[in-house]
LOZAGU-883871 format. One record per residue (C-alpha): residue number from 0; residue in one letter; x, y, z. Coordinates in nm, 4 decimals, padded with zeros to 6 digits. Example, Ala and Ser with C-alpha at 12.3 -4.5 7.8 and 13.67 -1.06 7.14 Angstrom:
BEGIN
<pt><resi>0</resi><resn>A</resn><u>01.2300</u><v>-00.4500</v><w>00.7800</w></pt>
<pt><resi>1</resi><resn>S</resn><u>01.3670</u><v>-00.1060</v><w>00.7140</w></pt>
END
This chain:
BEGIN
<pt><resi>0</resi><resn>X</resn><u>00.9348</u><v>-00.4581</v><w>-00.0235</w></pt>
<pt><resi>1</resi><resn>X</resn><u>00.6489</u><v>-00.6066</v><w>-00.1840</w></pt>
<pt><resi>2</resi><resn>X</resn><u>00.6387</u><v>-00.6782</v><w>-00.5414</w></pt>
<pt><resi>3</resi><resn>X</resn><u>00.3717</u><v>-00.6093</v><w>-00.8127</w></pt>
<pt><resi>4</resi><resn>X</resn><u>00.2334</u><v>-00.9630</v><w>-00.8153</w></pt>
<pt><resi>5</resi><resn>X</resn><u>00.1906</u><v>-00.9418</v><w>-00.4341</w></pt>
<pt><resi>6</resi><resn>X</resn><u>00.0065</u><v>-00.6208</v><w>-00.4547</w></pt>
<pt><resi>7</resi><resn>X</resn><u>-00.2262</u><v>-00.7140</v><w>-00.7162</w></pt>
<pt><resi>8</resi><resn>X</resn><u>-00.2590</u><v>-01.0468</v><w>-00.5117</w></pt>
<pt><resi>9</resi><resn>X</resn><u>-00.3468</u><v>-00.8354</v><w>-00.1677</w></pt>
<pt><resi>10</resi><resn>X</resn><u>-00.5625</u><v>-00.5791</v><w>-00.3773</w></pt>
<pt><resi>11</resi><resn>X</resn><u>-00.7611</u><v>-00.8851</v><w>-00.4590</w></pt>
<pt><resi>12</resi><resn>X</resn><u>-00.8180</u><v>-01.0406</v><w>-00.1449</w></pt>
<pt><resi>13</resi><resn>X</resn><u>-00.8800</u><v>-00.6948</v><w>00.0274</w></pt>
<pt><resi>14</resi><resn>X</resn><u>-01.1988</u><v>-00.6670</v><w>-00.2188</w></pt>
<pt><resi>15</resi><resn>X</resn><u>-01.3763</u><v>-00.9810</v><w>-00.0414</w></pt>
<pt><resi>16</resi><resn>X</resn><u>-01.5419</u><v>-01.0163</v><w>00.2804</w></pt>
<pt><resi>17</resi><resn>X</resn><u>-01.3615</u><v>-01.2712</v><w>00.5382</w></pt>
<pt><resi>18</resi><resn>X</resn><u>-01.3087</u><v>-01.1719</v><w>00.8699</w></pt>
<pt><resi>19</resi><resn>X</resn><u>-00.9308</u><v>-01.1642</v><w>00.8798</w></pt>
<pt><resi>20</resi><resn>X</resn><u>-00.9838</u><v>-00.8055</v><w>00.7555</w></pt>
<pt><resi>21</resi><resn>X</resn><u>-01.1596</u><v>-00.7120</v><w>01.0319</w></pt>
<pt><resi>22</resi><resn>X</resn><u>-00.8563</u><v>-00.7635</v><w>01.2580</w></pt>
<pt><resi>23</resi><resn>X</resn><u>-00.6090</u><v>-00.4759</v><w>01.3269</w></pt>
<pt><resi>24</resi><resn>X</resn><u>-00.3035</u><v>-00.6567</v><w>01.3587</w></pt>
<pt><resi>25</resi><resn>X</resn><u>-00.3698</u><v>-00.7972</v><w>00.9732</w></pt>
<pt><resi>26</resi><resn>X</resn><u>-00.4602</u><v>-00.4683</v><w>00.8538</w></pt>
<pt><resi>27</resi><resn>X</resn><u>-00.1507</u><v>-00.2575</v><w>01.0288</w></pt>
<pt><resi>28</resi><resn>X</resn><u>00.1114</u><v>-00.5029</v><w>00.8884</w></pt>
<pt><resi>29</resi><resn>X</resn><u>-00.0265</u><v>-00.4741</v><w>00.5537</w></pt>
<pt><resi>30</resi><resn>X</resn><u>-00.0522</u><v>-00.0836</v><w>00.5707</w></pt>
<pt><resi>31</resi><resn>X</resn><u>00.3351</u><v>-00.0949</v><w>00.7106</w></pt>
<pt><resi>32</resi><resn>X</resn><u>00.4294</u><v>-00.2981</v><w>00.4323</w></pt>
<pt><resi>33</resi><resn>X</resn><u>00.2604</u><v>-00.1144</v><w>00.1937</w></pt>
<pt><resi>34</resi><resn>X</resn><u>00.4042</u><v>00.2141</v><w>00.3115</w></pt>
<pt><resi>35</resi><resn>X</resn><u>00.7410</u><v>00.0714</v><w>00.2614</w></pt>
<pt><resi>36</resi><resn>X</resn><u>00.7151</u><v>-00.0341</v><w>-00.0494</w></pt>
<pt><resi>37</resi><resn>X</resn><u>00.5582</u><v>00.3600</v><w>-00.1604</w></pt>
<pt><resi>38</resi><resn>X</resn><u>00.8589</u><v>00.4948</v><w>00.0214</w></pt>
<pt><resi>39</resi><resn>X</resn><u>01.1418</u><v>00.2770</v><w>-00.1544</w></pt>
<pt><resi>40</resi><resn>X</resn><u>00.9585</u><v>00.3072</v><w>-00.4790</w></pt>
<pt><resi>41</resi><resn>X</resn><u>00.9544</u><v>00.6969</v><w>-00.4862</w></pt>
<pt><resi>42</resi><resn>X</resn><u>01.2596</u><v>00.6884</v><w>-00.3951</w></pt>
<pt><resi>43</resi><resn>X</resn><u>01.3706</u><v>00.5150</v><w>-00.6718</w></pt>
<pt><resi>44</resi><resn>X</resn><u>01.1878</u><v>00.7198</v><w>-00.9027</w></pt>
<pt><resi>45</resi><resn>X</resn><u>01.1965</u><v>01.1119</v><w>-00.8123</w></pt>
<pt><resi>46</resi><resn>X</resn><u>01.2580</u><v>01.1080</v><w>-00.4795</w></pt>
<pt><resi>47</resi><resn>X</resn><u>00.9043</u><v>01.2427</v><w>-00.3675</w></pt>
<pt><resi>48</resi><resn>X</resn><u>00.8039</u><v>01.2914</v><w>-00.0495</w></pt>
<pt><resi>49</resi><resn>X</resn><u>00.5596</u><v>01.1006</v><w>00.0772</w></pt>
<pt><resi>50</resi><resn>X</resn><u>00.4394</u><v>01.2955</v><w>00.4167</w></pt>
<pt><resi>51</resi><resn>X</resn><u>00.1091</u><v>01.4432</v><w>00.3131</w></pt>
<pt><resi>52</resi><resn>X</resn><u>-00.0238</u><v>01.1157</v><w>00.2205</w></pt>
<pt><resi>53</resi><resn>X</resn><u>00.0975</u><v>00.9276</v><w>00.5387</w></pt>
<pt><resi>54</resi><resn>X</resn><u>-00.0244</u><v>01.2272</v><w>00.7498</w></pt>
<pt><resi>55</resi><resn>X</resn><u>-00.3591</u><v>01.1538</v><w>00.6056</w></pt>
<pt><resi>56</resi><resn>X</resn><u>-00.4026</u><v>00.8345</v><w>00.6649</w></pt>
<pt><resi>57</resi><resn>X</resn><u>-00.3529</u><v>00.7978</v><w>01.0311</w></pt>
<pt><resi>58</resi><resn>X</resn><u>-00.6480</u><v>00.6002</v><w>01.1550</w></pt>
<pt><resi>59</resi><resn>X</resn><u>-00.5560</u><v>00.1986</v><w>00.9898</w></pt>
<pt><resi>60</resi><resn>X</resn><u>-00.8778</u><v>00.0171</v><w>00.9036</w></pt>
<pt><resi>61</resi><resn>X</resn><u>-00.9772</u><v>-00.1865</v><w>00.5457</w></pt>
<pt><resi>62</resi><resn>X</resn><u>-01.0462</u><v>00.1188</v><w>00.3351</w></pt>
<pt><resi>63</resi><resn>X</resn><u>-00.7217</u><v>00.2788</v><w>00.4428</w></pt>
<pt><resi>64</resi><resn>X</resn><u>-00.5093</u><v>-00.0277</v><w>00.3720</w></pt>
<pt><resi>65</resi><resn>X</resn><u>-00.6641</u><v>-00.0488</v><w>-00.0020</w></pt>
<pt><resi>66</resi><resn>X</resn><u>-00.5994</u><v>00.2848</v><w>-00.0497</w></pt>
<pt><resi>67</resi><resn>X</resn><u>-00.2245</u><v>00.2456</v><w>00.0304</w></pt>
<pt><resi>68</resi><resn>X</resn><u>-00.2534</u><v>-00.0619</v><w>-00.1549</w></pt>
<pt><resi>69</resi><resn>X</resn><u>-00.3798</u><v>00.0655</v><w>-00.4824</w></pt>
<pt><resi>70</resi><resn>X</resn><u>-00.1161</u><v>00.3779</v><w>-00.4684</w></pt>
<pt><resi>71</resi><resn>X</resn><u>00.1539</u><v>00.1111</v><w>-00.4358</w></pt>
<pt><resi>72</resi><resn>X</resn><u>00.0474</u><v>-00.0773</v><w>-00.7478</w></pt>
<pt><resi>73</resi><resn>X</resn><u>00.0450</u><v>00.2375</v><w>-00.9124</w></pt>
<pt><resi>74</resi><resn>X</resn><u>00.3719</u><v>00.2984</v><w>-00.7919</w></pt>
<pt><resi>75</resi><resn>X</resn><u>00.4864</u><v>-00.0186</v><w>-00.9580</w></pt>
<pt><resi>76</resi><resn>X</resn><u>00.3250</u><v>00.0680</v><w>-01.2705</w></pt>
<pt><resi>77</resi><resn>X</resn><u>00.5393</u><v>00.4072</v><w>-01.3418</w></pt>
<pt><resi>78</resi><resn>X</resn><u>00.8236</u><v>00.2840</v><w>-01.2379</w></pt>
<pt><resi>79</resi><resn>X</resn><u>00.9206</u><v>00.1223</v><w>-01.5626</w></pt>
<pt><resi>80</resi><resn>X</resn><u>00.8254</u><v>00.4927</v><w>-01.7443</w></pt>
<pt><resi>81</resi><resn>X</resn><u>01.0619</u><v>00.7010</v><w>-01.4477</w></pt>
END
């Protein structure tokens, strides 16, 4: 599970240009990780479920990943008010 200072680490780096993002492999473990972390953290909280958004977001490219990204640091935010 990733933890809020890794997500607002990867959030950063996602914003800037480098090729690295351009390759699927980087981008899929990222989103899997990612999607992890959302599942264990609504768990946690209120035990939502999480299918809607994971149905989706079935093709994995850049935009994707931040999206997941940016939901997980949210996520991480509420968790202290749940």
């Amino acid at each position: 599970m990733l933890s809020h200072d890794e997500i607002c680490y990867l959030k950063t780096i996602l914003k800037q240009d480098i090729e690295i993002w351009e390759q699927k492999s980087t981008l899929m473990d990222l989103y899997r990780h990612c999607k992890f972390t959302i599942r264990n953290l609504t768990r946690q909280m209120a035990n939502i479920d999480n299918t809607t958004l994971f149905k989706s977001q079935k093709k994995v490219d850049r935009n994707v990943t931040l999206i997941m990204v940016y939901r997980a640091e949210r996520l991480h935010s509420a968790l202290g008010d749940a």
